[in-house]
C-alpha positions as CSV (number, residue, x, y, z in Angstrom):
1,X,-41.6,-23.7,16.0
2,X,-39.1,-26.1,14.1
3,X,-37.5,-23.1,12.6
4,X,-35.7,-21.5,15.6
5,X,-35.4,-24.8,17.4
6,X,-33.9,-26.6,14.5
7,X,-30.0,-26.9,15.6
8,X,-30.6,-27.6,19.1
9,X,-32.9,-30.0,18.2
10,X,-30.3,-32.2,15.7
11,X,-27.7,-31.8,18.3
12,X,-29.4,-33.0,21.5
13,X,-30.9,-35.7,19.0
14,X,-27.7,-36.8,17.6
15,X,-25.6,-36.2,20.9
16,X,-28.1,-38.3,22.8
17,X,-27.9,-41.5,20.4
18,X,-24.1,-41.2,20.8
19,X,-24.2,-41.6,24.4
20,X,-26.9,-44.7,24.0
21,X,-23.6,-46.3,21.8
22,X,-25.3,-45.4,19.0
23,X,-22.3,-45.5,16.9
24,X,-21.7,-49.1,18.2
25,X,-24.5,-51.0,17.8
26,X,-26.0,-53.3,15.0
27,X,-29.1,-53.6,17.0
28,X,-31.3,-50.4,17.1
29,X,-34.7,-51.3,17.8
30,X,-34.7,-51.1,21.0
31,X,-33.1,-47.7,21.4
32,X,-35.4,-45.7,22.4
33,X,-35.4,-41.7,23.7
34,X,-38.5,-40.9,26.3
35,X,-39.6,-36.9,27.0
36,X,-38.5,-35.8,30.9
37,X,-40.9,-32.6,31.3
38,X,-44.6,-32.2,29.8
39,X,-45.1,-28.9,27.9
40,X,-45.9,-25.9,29.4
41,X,-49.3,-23.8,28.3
42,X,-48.5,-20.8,27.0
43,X,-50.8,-18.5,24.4
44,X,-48.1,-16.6,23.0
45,X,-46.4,-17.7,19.6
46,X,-42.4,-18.2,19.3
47,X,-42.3,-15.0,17.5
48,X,-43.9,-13.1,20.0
49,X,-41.6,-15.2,22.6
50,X,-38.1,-14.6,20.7
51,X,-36.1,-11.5,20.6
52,X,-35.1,-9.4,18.1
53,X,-32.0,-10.8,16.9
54,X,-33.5,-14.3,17.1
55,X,-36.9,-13.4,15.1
56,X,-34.2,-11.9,12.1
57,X,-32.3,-15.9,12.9
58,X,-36.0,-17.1,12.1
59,X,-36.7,-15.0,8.6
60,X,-32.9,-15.6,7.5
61,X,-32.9,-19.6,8.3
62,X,-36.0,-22.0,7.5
63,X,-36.7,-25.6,7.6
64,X,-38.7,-24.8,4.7
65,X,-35.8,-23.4,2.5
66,X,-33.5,-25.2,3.7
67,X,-29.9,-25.0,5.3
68,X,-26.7,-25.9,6.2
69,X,-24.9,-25.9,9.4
70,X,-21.7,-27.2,11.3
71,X,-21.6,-26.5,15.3
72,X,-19.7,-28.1,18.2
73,X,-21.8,-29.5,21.1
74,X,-20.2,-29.8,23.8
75,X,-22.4,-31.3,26.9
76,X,-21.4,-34.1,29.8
77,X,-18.2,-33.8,29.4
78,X,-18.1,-34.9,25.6
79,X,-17.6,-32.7,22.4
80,X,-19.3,-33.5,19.4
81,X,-18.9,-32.0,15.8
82,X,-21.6,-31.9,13.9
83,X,-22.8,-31.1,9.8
84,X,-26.5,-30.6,10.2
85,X,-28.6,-30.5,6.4
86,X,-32.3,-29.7,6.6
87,X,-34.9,-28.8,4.4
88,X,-38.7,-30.2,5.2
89,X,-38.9,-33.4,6.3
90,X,-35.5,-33.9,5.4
91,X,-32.3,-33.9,7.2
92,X,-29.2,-35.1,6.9
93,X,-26.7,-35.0,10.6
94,X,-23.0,-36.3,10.6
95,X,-20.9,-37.0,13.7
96,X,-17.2,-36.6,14.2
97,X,-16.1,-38.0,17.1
98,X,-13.3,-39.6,19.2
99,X,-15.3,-43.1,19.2
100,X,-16.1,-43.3,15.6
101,X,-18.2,-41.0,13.4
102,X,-21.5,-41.6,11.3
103,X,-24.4,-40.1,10.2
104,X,-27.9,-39.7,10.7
105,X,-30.5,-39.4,7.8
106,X,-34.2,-38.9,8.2
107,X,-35.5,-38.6,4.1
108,X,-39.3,-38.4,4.8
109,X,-40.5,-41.6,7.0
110,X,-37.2,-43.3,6.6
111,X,-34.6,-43.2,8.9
112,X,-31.1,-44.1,8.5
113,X,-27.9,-44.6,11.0
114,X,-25.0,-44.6,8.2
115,X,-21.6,-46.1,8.9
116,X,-19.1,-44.5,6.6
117,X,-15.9,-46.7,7.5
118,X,-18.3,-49.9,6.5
119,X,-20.7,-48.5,3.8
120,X,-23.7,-49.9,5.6
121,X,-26.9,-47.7,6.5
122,X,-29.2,-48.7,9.2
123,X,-32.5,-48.5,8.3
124,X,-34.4,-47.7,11.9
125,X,-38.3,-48.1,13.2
126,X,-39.0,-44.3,13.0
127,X,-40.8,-44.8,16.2
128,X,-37.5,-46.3,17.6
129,X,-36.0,-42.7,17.8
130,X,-38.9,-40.3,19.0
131,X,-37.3,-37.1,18.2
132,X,-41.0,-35.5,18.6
133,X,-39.9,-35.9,22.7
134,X,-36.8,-33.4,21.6
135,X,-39.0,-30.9,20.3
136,X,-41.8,-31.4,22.9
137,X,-39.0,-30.8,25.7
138,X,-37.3,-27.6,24.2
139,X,-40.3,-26.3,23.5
140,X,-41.6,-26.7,27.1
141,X,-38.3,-24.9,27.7
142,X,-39.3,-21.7,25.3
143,X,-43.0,-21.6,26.0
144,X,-43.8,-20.6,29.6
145,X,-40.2,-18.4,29.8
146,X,-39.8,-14.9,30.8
147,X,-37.4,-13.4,27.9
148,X,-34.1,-11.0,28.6
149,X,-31.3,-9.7,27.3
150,X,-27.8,-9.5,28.3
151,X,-24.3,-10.6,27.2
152,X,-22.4,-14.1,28.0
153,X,-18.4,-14.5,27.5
154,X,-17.7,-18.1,26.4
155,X,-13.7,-18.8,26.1
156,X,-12.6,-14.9,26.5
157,X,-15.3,-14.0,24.0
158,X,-18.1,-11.8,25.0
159,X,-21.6,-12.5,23.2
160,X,-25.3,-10.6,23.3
161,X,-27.5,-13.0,24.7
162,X,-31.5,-13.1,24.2
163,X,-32.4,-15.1,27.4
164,X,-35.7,-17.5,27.9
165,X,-36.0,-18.6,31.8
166,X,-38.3,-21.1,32.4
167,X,-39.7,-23.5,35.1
168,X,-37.2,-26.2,33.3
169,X,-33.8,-23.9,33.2
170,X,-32.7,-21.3,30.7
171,X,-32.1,-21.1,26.9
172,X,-29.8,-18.3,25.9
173,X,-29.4,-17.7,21.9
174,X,-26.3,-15.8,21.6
175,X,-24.7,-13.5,18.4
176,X,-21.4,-11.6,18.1
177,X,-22.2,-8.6,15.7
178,X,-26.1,-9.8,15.1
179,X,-24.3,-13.2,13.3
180,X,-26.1,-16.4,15.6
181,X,-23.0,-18.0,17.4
182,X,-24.2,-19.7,20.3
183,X,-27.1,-21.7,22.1
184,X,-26.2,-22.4,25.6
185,X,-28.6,-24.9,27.8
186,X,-28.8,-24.9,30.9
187,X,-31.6,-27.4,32.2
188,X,-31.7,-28.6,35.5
189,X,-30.0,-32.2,34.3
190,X,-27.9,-31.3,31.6
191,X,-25.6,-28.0,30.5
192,X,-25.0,-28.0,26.8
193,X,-23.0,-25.1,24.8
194,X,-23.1,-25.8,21.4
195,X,-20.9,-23.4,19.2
196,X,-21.8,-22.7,15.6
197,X,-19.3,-22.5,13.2
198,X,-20.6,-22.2,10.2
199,X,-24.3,-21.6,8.5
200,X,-25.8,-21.1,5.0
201,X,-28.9,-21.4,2.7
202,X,-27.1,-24.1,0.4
203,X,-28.2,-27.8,0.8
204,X,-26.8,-30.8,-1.0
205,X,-29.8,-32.6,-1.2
206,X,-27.9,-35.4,-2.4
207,X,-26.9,-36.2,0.9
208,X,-30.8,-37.3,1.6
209,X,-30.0,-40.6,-0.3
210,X,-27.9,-43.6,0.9
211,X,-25.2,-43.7,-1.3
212,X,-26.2,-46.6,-4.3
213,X,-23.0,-48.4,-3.2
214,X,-24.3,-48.8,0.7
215,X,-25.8,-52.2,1.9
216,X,-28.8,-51.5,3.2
217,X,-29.6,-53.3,6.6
């Protein structure tokens, strides 16, 4: 499940502590994420749910073995760029912004907001930050969904779409020439497109450490 859900997941993660003032704020314990939808029953696994070109997304890209992604997220008005570094329990999330950027760094149990300009790293209550709610509600959006296909055109640019309606809105994965380009949300309280720009099997795993000359807080 973590596999094909992987980018949305960082960016609605790391898009929704930006608009908490994430970036702002020396206080984070009490910043806290809660799930808007329970999960929807459904028997089938996400590789009998996913298309075609989605399943190949799924063989090609793994948690497990690790990659490396940059996207923009667009959503309520705000864009976001984001580098996203994952590989098993670790991941590694950096936001450019307007406001200010920094970064987000899960390494196992720990969980870090890192402030570049300052050299200071965050350390956060895990449970402060649920980001099991973001997989719980995007998979409530795949599981229960009736799949299609068809073709979206996003700034002049016409993309095949593999399609998954369901009782919470629609998830459309979309490729130009097979390559994964696109995820486009459309939920019943939020629209996010989120454009990927780049994507490959290397990982710096040194980016799963604070830096040794960041104060710790």
């Amino acid at each position: 499940m973590k596999k094909i859900l992987a980018v949305i997941i960082a960016s609605l993660t790391v898009f929704s502590l930006s608009a908490c003032g994430f970036g702002s704020r020396t206080d984070t314990s009490s910043v806290e994420t809660e799930i808007s939808q329970p999960v929807v029953e459904d028997d089938r696994t996400l590789e009998e749910i996913a298309g075609p070109k989605t399943r190949k997304f799924l063989h090609d890209y793994s948690e497990e073995d690790g990659y490396t992604m940059t996207c923009t997220v667009n959503a309520s008005g705000s864009e976001l760029n984001l580098l996203s570094v994952i590989k098993g329990d670790k991941s590694y999330v950096n936001i450019d912004r307007e406001e200010g950027g920094y970064s987000v760094l899960v390494n196992g149990e720990d969980v870090y907001m890192i402030m570049h300009s300052s050299k200071l790293a965050y350390k956060m209550d895990p449970d402060s930050v649920k980001y099991g709610s973001y997989i719980q509600e995007a998979n409530s959006m795949l599981y229960g969904s009736t799949y299609s296909e068809g073709t979206i055109t996003i700034d002049g640019v016409t993309y095949d779409s593999e399609n998954y309606e369901g009782p919470y809105g629609n998830v459309k994965y979309c490729f130009l020439n097979d390559v994964f380009s696109y995820i486009v949300v459309d939920a019943e309280s939020e629209y996010v497109a989120i454009k990927i720009t780049s994507l490959s099997n290397d990982v710096d795993e040194s980016l799963f450490e604070v830096p040794e000359d960041y104060k710790i807080r």
